[in-house]
C-alpha positions as CSV (number, residue, x, y, z in Angstrom):
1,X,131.2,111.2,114.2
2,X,132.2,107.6,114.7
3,X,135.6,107.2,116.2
4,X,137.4,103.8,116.6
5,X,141.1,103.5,118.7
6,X,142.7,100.5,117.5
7,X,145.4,99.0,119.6
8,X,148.0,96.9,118.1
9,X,150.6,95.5,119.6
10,X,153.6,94.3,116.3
11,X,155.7,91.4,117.1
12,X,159.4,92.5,117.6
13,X,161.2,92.5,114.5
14,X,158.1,93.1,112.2
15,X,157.4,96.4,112.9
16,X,159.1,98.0,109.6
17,X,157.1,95.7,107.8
18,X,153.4,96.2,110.0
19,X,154.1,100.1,109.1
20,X,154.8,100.0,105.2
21,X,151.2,97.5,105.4
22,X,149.5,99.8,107.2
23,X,151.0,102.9,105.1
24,X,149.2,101.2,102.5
25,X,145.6,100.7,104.4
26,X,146.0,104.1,105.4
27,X,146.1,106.1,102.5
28,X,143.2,104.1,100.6
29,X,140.9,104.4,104.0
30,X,141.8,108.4,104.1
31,X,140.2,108.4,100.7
32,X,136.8,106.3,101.5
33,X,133.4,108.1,101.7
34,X,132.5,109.9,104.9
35,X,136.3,109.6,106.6
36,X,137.5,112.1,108.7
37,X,140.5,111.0,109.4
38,X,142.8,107.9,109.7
39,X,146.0,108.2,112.2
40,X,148.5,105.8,112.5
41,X,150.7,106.4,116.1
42,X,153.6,104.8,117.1
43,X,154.8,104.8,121.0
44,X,157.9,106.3,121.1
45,X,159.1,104.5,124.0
46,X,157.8,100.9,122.8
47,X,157.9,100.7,119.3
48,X,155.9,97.7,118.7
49,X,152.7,99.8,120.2
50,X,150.3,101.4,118.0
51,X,147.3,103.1,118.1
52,X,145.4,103.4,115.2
53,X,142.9,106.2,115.2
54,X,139.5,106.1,113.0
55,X,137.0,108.7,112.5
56,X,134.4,108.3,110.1
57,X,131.5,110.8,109.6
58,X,129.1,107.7,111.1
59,X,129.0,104.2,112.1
60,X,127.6,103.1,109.1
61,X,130.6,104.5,106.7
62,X,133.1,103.0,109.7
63,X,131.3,99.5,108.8
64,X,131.9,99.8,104.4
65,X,135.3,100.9,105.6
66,X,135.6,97.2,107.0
67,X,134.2,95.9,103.8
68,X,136.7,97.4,101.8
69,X,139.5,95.6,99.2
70,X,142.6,97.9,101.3
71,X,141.2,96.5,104.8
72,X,140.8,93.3,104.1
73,X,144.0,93.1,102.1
74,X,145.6,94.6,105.1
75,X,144.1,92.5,107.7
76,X,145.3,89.2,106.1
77,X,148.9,90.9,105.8
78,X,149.5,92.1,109.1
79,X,147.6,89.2,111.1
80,X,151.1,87.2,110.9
81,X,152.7,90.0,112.4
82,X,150.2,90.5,115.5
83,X,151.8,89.9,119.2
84,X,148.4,89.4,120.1
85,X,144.9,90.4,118.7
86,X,144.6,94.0,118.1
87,X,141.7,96.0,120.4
88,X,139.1,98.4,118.8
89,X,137.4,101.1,121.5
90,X,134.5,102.8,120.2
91,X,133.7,106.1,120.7
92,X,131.6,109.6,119.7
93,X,133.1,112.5,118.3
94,X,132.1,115.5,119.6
95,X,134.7,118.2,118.3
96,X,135.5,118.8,115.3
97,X,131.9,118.7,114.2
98,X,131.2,117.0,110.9
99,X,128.7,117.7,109.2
């Protein structure tokens, strides 16, 4: 499995609006081909932190999900609202298997 951690860090005072954008992205990516899952987390003690947490059943079906119409849409929306560019770690999922 192909799992991407997104960090995002909202500018103050956008984050109501970075969370109904990404409410959006989220529940088209949950319905794309080979997705596992798609978590959006919130810090509790600094709500402008997120981590968004990607798991696609391989890397190619992560890269369409980067191609898609509710990813690019959400890119454009929430770049305005970006305290500084968001960070992508990749990793491989070991547990649960997919498959």
């Amino acid at each position: 499995m192909h799992v991407t951690l997104v960090h995002v860090r909202v500018v103050p005072g956008r984050v109501d609006e970075f969370i109904a954008a990404t409410a959006a992205n989220h529940l088209a990516s949950v319905r794309e081909p080979g997705n596992a899952r798609f978590d959006v987390l919130q810090d509790r003690d600094d709500p402008t932190r997120f981590v968004l947490y990607e798991a696609f059943a391989d890397e190619p079906a992560a890269r369409a999900h980067k191609e898609t119409a509710h990813y690019l849409a959400w890119r454009e929306a929430v770049a305005p609202m970006m305290a500084e560019p968001r960070r992508g770690e990749s990793f491989v999922g070991l547990y649960p298997e997919v498959g």
